[in-house]
N, C-alpha and C positions, 0 to 999 in steps of 0.2 A: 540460343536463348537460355542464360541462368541465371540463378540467386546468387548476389556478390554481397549481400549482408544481412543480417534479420534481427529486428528490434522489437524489443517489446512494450509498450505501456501497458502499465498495470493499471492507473489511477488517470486522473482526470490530465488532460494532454493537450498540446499547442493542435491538436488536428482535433481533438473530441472530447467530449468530458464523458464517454463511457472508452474502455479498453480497447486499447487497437494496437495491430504488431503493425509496423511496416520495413517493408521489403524493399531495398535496391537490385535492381534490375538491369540487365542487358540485354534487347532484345534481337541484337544482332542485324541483320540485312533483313529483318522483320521489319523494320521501321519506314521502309520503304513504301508499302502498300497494305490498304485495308482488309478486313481477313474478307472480305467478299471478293477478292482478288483470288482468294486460297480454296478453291475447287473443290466444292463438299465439307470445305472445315464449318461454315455454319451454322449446316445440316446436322453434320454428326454432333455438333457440342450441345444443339437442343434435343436429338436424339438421348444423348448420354444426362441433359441436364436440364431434364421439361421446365424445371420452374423458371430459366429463366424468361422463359415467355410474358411473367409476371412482373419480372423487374423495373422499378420505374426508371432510375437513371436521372438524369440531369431535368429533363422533358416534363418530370413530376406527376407522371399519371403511370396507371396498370399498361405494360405494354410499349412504353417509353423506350425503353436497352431493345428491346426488338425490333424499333425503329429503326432506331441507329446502327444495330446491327446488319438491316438492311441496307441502308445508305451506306455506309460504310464508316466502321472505325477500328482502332487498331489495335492492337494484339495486347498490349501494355491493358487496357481500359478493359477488354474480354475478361482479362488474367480477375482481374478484380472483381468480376461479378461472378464466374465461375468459383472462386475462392469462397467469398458469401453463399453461394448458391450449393454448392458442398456441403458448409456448416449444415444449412440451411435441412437438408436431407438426413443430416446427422439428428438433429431436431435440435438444435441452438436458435433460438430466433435473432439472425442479424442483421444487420440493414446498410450501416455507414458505411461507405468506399469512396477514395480520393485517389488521382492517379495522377501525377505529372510528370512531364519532360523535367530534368535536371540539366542533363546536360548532353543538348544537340550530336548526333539525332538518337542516337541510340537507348541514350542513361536515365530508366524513368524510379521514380518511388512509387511504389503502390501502399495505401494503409487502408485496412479493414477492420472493421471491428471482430470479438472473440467475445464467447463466455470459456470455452476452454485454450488457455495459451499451448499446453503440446500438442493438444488437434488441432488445432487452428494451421500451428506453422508444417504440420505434416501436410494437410488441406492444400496450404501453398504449394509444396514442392510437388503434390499430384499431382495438381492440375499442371503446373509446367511441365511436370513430365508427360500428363496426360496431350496437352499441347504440342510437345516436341515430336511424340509417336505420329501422331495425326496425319502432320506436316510432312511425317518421312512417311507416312503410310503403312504405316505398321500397326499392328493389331495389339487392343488393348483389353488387357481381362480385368475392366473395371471392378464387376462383382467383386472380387477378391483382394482390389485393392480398398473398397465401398469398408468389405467386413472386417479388414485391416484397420481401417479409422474407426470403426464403432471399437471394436476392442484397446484401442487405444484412449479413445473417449471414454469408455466405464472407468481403465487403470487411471486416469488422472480429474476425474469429474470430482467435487464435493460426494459426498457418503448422503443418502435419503439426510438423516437425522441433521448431518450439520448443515445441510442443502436450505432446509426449512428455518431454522436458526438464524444463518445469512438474511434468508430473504426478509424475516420477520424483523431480524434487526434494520434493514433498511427503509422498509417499512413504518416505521418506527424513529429512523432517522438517526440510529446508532452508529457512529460509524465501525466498519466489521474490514476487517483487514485478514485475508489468506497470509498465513508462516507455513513456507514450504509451499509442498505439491500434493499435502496429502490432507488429511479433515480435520486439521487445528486451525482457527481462525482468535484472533484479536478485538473483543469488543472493546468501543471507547479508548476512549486516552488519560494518558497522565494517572494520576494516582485513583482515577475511576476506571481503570484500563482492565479487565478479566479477559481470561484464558479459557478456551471451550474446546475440544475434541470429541468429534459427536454429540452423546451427549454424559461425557465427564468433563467437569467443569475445573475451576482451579483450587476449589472450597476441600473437598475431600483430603485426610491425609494418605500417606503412600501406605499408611498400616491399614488405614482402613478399605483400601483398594487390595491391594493384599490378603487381608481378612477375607474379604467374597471370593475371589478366587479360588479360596483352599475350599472344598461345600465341609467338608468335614469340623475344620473351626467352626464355619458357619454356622453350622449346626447347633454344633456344643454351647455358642453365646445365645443363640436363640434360644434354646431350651435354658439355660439358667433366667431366661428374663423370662419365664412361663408361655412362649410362644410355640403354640405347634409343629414338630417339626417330623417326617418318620424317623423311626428308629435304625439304626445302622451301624455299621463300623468300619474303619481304613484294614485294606488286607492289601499285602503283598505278595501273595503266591494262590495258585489255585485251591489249594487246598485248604487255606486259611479262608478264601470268599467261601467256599461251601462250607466252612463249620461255621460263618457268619450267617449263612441265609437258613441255614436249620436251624443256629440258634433264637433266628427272631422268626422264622415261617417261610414259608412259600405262601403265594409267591413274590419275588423281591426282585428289585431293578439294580442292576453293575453298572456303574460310571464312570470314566477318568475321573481325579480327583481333583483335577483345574485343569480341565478342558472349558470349552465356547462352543454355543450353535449345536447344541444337539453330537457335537462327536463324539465316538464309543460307548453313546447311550442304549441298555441293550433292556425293554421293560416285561412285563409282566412273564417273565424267567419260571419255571415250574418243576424243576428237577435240574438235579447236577450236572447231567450233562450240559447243559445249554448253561447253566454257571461255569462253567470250563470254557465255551466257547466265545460268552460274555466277557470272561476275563481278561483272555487274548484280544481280544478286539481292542477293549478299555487301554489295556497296555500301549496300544499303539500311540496314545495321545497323554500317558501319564505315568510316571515312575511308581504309582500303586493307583488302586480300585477303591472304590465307596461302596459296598452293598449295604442296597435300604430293604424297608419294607415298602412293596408295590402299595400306592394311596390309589383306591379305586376312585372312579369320576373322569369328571373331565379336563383339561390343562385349561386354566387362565391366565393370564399375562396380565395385573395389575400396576400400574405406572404410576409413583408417587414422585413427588415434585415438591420441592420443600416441605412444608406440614399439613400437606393434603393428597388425595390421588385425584392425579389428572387424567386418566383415563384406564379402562381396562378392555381389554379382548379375550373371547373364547379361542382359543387357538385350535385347530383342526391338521391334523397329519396331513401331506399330498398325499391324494388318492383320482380315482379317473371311475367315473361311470357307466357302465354300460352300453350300448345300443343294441345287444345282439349282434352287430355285423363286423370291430373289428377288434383285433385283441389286441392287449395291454401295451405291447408297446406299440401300435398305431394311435393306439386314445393318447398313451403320453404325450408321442408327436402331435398330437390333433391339439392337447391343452398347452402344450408347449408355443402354439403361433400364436397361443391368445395376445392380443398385443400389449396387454396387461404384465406380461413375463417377459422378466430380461435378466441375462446373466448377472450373476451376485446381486448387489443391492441397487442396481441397473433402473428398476422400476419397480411399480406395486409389490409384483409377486417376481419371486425367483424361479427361473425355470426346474421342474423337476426331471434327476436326474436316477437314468435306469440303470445304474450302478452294480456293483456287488452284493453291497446290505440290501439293494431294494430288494434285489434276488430273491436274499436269505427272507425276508419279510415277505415277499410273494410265497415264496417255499413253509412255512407256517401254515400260510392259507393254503396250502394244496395244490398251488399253481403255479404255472409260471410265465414269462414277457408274450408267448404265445396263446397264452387262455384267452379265448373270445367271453367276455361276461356276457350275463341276461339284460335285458333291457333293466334303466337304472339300479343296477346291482353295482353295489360302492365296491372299489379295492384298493387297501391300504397298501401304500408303500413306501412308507417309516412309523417306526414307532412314537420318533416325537413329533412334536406340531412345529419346529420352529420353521418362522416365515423363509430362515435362510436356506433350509432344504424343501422348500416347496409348500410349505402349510399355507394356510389360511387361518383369515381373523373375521371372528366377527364382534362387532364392537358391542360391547355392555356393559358399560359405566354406567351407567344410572341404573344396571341394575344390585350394583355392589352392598348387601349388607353394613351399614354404618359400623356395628363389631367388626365385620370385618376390617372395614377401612382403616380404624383405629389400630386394628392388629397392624396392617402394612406399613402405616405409618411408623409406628411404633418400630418395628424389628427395619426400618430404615434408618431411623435415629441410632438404635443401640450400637449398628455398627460404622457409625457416622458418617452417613451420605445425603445426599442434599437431592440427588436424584438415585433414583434405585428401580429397577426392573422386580417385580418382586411374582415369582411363579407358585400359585397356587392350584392344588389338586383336589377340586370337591366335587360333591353331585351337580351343586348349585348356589354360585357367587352369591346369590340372594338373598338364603340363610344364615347365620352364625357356623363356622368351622365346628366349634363344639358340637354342636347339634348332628354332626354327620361324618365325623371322624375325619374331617380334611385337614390339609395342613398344609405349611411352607416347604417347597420341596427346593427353590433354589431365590438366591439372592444375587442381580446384577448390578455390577456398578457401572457401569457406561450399556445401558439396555437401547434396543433398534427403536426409535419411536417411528418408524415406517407404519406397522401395524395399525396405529393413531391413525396416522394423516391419510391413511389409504386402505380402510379396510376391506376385505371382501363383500362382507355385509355392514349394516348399519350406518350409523353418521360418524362421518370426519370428524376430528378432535382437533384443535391446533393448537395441542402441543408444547409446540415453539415459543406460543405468545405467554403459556403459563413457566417456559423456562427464563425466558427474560423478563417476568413480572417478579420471579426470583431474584432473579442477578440483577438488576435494577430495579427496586420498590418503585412504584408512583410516589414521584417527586422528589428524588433523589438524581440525583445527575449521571451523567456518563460521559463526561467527557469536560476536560478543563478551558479556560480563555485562550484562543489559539491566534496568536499578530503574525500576519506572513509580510516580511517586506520586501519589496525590489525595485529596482532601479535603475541607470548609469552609475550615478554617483550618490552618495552619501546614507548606502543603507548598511553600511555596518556601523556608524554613528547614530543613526535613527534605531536600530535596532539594539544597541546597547541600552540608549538612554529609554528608552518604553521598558527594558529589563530591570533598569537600573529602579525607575520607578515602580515598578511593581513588586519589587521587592523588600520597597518601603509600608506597603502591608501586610508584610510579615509569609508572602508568598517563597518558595521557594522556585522559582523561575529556571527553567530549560532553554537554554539559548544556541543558535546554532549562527558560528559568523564564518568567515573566512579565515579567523586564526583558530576554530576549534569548536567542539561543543562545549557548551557548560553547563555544570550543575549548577545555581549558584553560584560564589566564587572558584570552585573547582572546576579546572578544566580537566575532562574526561576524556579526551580526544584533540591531540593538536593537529592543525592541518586545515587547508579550507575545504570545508562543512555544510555545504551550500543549497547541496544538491537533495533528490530523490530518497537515498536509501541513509542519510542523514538524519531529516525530519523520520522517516521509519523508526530510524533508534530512539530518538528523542521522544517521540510520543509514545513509544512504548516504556519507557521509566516509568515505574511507579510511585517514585519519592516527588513526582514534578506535581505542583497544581498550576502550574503557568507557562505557557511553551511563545516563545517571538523567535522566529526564522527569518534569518534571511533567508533568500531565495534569489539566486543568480540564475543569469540565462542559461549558463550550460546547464544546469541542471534542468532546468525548463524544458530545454530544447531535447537533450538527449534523454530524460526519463518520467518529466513530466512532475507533478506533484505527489509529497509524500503522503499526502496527506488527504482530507476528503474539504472537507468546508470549513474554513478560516471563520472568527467571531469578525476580524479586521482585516482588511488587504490593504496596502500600504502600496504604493508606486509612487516615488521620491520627486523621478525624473526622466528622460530619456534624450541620449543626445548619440553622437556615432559613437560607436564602441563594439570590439569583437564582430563587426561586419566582417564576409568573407569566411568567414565562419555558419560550418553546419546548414546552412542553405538560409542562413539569415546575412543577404546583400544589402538590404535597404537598412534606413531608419524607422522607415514605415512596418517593414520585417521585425525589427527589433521592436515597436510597439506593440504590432502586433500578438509576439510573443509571451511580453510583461504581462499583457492586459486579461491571461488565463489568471492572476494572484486575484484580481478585482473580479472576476465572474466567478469564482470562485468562494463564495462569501457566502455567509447561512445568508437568509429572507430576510432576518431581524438585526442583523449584521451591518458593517459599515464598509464602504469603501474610500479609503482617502485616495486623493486626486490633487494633485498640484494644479491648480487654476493657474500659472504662471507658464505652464508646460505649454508647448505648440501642441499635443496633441491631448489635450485637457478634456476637448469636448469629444473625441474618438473614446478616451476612455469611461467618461458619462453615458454614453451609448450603451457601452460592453460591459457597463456591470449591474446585475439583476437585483442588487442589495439598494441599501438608501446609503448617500454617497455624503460624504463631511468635504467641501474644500478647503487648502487654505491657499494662502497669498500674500505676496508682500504687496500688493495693491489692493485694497479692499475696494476701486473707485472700478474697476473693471467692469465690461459687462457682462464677462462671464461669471463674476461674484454677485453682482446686483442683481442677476437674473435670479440665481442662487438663493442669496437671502432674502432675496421680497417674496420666494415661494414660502419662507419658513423655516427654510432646511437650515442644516447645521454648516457654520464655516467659521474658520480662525484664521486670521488678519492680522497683519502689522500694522500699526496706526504711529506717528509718532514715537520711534522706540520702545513699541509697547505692543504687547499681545491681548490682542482681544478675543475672547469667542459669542458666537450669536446667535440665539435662534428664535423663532417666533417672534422676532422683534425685538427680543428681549438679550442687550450686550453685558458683558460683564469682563471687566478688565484681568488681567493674570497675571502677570507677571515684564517687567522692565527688561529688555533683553540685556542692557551693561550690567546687571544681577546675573544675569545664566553666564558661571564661568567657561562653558565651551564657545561663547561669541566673543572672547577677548575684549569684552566690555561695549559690546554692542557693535563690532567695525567687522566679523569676518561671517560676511552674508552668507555664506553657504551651509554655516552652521545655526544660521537663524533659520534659514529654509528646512533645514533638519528637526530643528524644535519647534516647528511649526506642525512638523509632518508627523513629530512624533505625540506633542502635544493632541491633534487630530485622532490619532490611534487613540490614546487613553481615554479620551472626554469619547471616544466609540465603545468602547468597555464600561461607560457608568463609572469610572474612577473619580472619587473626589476631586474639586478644583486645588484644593486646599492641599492633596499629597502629589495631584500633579507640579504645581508650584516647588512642593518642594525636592522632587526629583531631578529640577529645570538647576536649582541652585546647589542643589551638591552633587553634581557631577561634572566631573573635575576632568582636565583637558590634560592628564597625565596619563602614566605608563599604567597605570593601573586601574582606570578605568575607562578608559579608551585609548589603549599601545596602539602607537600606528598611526595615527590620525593628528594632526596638526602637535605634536609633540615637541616641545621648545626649551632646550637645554643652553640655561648660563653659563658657557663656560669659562667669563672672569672679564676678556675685554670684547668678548663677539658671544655670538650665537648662531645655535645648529638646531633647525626642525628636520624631522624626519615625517613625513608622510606618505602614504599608499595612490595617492594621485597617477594614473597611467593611463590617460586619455586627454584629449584638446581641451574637453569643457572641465576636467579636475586640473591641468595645470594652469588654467586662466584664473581659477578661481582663488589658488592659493596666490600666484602674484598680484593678483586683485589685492588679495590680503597684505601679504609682505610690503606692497608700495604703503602701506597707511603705513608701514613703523618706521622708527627713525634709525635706518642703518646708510652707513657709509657707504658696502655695496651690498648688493644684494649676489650671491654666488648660485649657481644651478648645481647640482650635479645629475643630470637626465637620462633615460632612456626611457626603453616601451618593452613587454614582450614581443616576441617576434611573431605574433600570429596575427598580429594586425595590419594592416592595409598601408600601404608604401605611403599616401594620400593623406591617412592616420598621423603617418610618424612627421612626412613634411609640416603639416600644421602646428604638430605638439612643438619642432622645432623650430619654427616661424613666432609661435607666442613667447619658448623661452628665449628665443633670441631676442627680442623685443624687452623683455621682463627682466631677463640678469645681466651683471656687468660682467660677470665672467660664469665662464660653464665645462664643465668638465665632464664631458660623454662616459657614460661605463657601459657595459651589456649585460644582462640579466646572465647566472647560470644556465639557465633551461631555455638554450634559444629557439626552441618551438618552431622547430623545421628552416629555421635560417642557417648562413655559413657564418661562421667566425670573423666577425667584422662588420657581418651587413648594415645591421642595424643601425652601428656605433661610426659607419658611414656616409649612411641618409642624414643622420642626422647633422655630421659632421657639415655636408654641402651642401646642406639647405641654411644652415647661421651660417656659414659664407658667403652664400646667396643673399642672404637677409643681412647682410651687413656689420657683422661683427670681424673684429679683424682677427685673426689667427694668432696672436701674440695673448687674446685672450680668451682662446677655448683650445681643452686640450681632452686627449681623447687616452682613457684609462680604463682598459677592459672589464678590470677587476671591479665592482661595485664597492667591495671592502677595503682595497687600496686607492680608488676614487675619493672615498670620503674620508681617510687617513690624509692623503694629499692637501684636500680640499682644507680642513684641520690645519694642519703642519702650516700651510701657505695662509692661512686667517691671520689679518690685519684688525686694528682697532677697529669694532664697530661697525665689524660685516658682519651680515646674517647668511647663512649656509641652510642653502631646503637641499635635502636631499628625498628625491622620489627612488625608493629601496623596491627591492625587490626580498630581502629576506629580513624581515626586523628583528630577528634576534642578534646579528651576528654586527647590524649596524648600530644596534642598540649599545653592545657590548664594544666595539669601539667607541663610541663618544663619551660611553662613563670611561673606561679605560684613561681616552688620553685627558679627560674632565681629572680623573684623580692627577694623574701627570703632573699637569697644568699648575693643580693648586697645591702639590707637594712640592713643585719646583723642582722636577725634574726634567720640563720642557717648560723655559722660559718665554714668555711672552716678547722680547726682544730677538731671540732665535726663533723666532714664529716670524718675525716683520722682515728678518736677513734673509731667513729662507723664501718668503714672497719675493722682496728685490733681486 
């Protein structure tokens, strides 16, 4: 039994619209019998894994998986609820698991949902290992593989601060996107798109992060803007902090000078010795020392958030109380299982630890890890309060001084930060600083808001919701118009032209096709762009206010959505295509799969739908938004059902685009006006500006710029290369288009037969990853459709041999009746249509379905200049045919 692959979805997915890995499997001669077959294994795995006593399972109730596990089922299906049931103990709340055969009898996928992706897949490999021991009977020291996963779960979990942020953005409806493994996340999109780590945001400059850092700077600008600060100075040598702490008094607190978290903080110091011993310490965490003067009082922790404080906390050292009966380090251990502590920023409080310094700080008080206290008799063990060595908070924000507030506010400005941690030392937050000689003792720029959301005492603050009340005003946005299209055929055409339109309002549009990303007219990225981590890039640009993706199935399939919730989903069409592929067999599979663009849609959102499509009404079911159709049959009854609700659809009537709703029709546009329909004759591109038309009028775009999107978008190299592209060159002609499937090459000779050419010439092929059944068809229709054909093979034969392809093809228009005098077979695709070229007679037309469009591009201008300089005559073009 092992893992042969592991994948991750991050984002909304063909199995689930929360995160799920899934797992290829082999379960070896396991597959043979149920684990109730397997003597004690389903003893010990409720042993090792009580909850899943709880799991419902298919059965849909408490207790369900325990059913079945009785009855019997098999190791594959175990694997996945134990997986879950892991998390589950880790404290992940997860639930989704799907398990199937792939391929008889052995080869299953398991996919589970995660909140953490490297615990989750460590979780997997336990439990199979956990699994495999069992079976051999070998003994398993789960505890220690248990606290292997927690400590792997802390290293890669969100941080408390950015934990709350997420949540509250989702909350909220933001979309929040993890970069990396560690506590940067992504709000919004496009040029509403901010930046958050913890809680440093993207607003602050690097001088001003810099600035808090140094406390010493710090200081110095505090104090020129009249804000309280102690007094102090930078020393470098021990000798130099003791002429500083005599020169301002005893007694005085030694710092690193940019240090975090309380480290080499050594306070109320009362002679030189212990400044010798503070200084060394300091050292260890900073190239010099800070000695202040000790501020008597207590540590507060006020939290400001743009131009107000969000909350404040009294902070308190870790300390352990007495009972009389055990000493200091059994209380530690005793407060240490509180289940409120967990390592680092793990939960509430951080475990305290009995360290060195705690030592040194027990050794003050006269004691040490073996003193038994008196009954509640307090013992300190640090000097400072921070939450991350063990303190505690208790919350008192309302009871903060308005002078005060103003001061904090205030010395968060001067040194320009948007959020600031700002630690105060008085008797009492309550009063005015003046009044009692407190003051600003340090300044954070990215401070824990842990202490907020989870104090020891008092009420929860959330924080969170006042940092995104910052970073997004009410009524300001977060995120821009987002069109996802996909389809079989025709969504890099749909997807240009809804770009092409939205540009005509002055938008600067993010486009991602199969020839590249685009900014605008710049392409940023050549290459097909289809997928997952494509839309990632694109919605994270800041220059974009308008994003249209396409969205191919691989990307679907292998990673899911880039993205979280579309304004529009778009689904063109679906016919066979890339079956055989990825565990998508069917067409029904390949629906399937499309149909995550359309459920994927905000509430208020749109989903277009081809009413013309055989699975039209499948994908009306699947999508949770309000759905726009269109059709070139308005007479249908899946449109009349449609419009007598009210709903939104756009229709071909006559030559003519209509949209509809409420009753209410309004004519648009003449389709022999839209230059990509060749004056109204090539239907698949009417289907296209129907689809794409549909998208806009989903966006609230004027009719009036949709209209004129429809008419200046032009069926050339330059605003749709690749796509029906039709090159004069003097007594014939050459199209070039992307068509590599049965329902794209039907449609272009659909086309071709309305012009008036003498012949019509192929030059065909397929990638090679497509279905033998695929390529008979594709060559059944061109054999049917041209008078002559000239076979080529793609470069990248995608796991074929050298000829396969460019020989199915060959014996299937054999088959189909063409004789052999007029199809020939030319590997090369760029010497194919040189050929093809060369041997052009008066008043043929040449489609060539390419597979690279730059390099076919650049022959057809080539021998186009040729041609009409007269260096390739047109009479040696007719010789060389005969």
């Amino acid at each position: 039994m092992q893992i042969l692959n592991i994948q991750s979805f991050s984002g909304r997915n063909i199995y689930s619209h929360k995160p799920v890995i899934k797992i290829l499997a082999d379960i070896g001669e396991l597959y043979k019998n149920p684990t109730k077959d397997f003597e004690g294994f389903n003893e010990k795995i409720l042993e090792t894994f009580p909850g899943l006593r709880t799991h419902y399972c298919s059965l849909g109730y408490e207790g369900g998986f325990l059913e079945r596990l009785g009855e019997g089922t098999y190791i594959g299906h175990v694997a996945e609820h134990m997986i879950l049931e892991l998390q589950n103990m880790l404290g992940y709340e997860v639930h989704y698991g799907k398990t199937r055969v792939i391929n008889e009898p052995s080869l299953y996928y398991i996919v589970f949902e995660y909140k953490n992706e490297k615990c989750a897949i460590e979780c997997a490999r336990t439990v199979f290992e956990f699994i495999c021991r069992i079976l051999n009977n070998e003994e398993v020291d789960f505890s220690n593989k248990l606290e292997n996963l927690k400590a792997i779960a802390v290293e890669n979990d969100l941080g408390p601060s950015t934990k709350a942020i997420y949540a509250e953005a989702q909350k909220r409806g933001i979309p929040v996107t993890r970069v990396g493994n560690g506590s940067m996340i992504q709000l919004g999109y496009g040029k509403y798109s901010r930046m958050i780590q913890a809680s440093l945001t993207d607003s602050p400059s690097c001088i001003s992060v810099d600035t808090v850092s140094n406390k010493d700077l710090t200081k110095n600008i505090l104090r020129d803007f009249m804000i309280p600060v102690p007094e102090g100075d930078v020393s470098y040598s021990e000798e130099g902090a003791i002429y500083t702490a005599k020169k301002i008094g005893f007694p005085v607190v030694v710092k690193p000078l940019d240090s975090n978290q309380g480290k080499g903080v050594t306070v109320n110091i009362r002679d030189e010795q212990d400044v010798r011993i503070a200084f060394k310490e300091a050292k260890k965490f900073s190239k010099c020392v800070l000695v202040e003067k000790y501020i008597y009082g207590k540590d507060y922790r006020v939290l400001v958030i743009g131009d107000k404080v969000s909350a404040a906390a009294e902070r308190r050292p870790p300390s352990v109380s007495g009972d009389g009966v055990h000493n200091i380090a059994e209380l530690v251990e005793i407060e240490n299982s509180n289940e409120l502590r967990g390592a680092d920023h793990e939960k509430p409080l951080t475990k305290i630890k009995l360290d060195d310094l705690a030592k040194k700080v027990l050794l003050n008080q006269d004691c040490d890890e073996y003193y038994v206290p008196k009954l509640d008799e307090i013992v300190y063990l640090r000097y400072n309060s921070n939450i991350s060595t063990g303190g505690t908070a208790r919350d008192c924000t309302e009871e903060v001084h308005p002078h005060n507030a103003q001061l904090v506010v205030s010395a968060a400005k001067v040194l320009g930060l948007d959020i600031a941690g700002i630690d105060v030392c008085c008797d009492d937050i309550s009063k005015p600083l003046y009044n009692q000689n407190g003051a600003i003792i340090e300044v954070n720029a990215a401070p824990g808001l842990r202490m907020h959301i989870y104090p020891t005492i008092g009420k929860s603050r959330n924080v969170a919701s006042d940092v995104l009340d910052m970073m997004f005003p009410e009524g300001e946005a977060h995120s821009i118009p987002i069109v996802s299209v996909t389809g079989t055929n025709g969504k890099t055409t749909t997807t240009r032209l809804i770009a092409h339109t939205l540009e005509l309002q002055g938008k600067t549009v993010g486009m991602t096709t199969t020839s590249g990303i685009y900014i605008g007219d710049e392409c940023i990225l050549k290459g097909d762009n289809t997928g997952f981590v494509s839309a990632r890039m694109l919605l994270s640009n800041k220059s974009i206010d308008a994003a249209v993706l396409e969205t191919a199935r691989g990307g679907l399939v292998r990673k899911g959505l880039g993205y979280d919730l579309a304004d529009v989903g778009v689904i063109t069409n679906v016919s066979e295509d890339h079956l055989g592929i990825d565990g998508v067999d069917t067409a029904e599979d390949l629906a399937s799969a499309k149909s995550l663009v359309i459920e994927a849609v905000k509430p208020k959102g749109y989903a277009v739908i081809n009413a013309d499509d055989g699975f039209a009404r499948y994908f009306m079911d699947r999508a949770k938004s309000k759905v726009i159709l269109f059709s070139k049959d308005k007479h249908s009854s899946i449109m009349q059902d449609h419009i007598s609700q009210g709903k939104r659809a756009v229709y071909l009537d006559g030559g003519e685009i209509f949209l509809v709703k409420k009753g209410v029709t309004i004519q648009l546009a003449k389709t022999k006006d839209i230059p990509i329909t060749f004056g109204g004759i090539l239907e698949c591109n009417i289907e296209n500006c129907l689809a794409a038309v549909s998208a806009l009028w989903g966006l609230d775009m004027p009719l009036e710029t949709i209209k004129a999107g429809l008419v200046s978008f032009l069926p050339d190299t330059s605003s749709n290369p690749g796509r029906f592209n039709i090159f004069d060159m003097g007594e014939f002609k050459v199209m070039l288009d992307y068509s590599h499937n049965p329902a794209g090459f039907e449609e272009v000779i659909k086309f071709v037969k309305k012009l008036e050419a003498n012949r019509l010439v192929g030059i065909i092929g397929m990638p090679g990853d497509r279905q033998d059944s695929s390529m008979c068809s594709a060559a059944q229709i061109c054999a049917a459709g041209f008078d002559r054909l000239y076979i080529k093979e793609d470069a990248d034969l995608r796991g074929r041999e050298p000829g396969e392809v460019a020989g199915i093809f060959y014996d299937e228009a054999i088959k189909s009746g063409v004789s052999k005098e007029n199809v020939e077979i030319i590997y090369s695709e760029e010497k194919a249509l040189e050929k093809a070229i060369l041997d052009a007679q008066p008043r043929d037309f040449i489609v060539m379905f390419y597979e690279n469009f730059e390099a076919a591009l650049n022959i057809v201008n080539e021998l186009k200049s040729e041609i009409q300089s007269g260096l390739v005559k047109s009479e040696d073009m007719v010789q060389s045919a005969g």
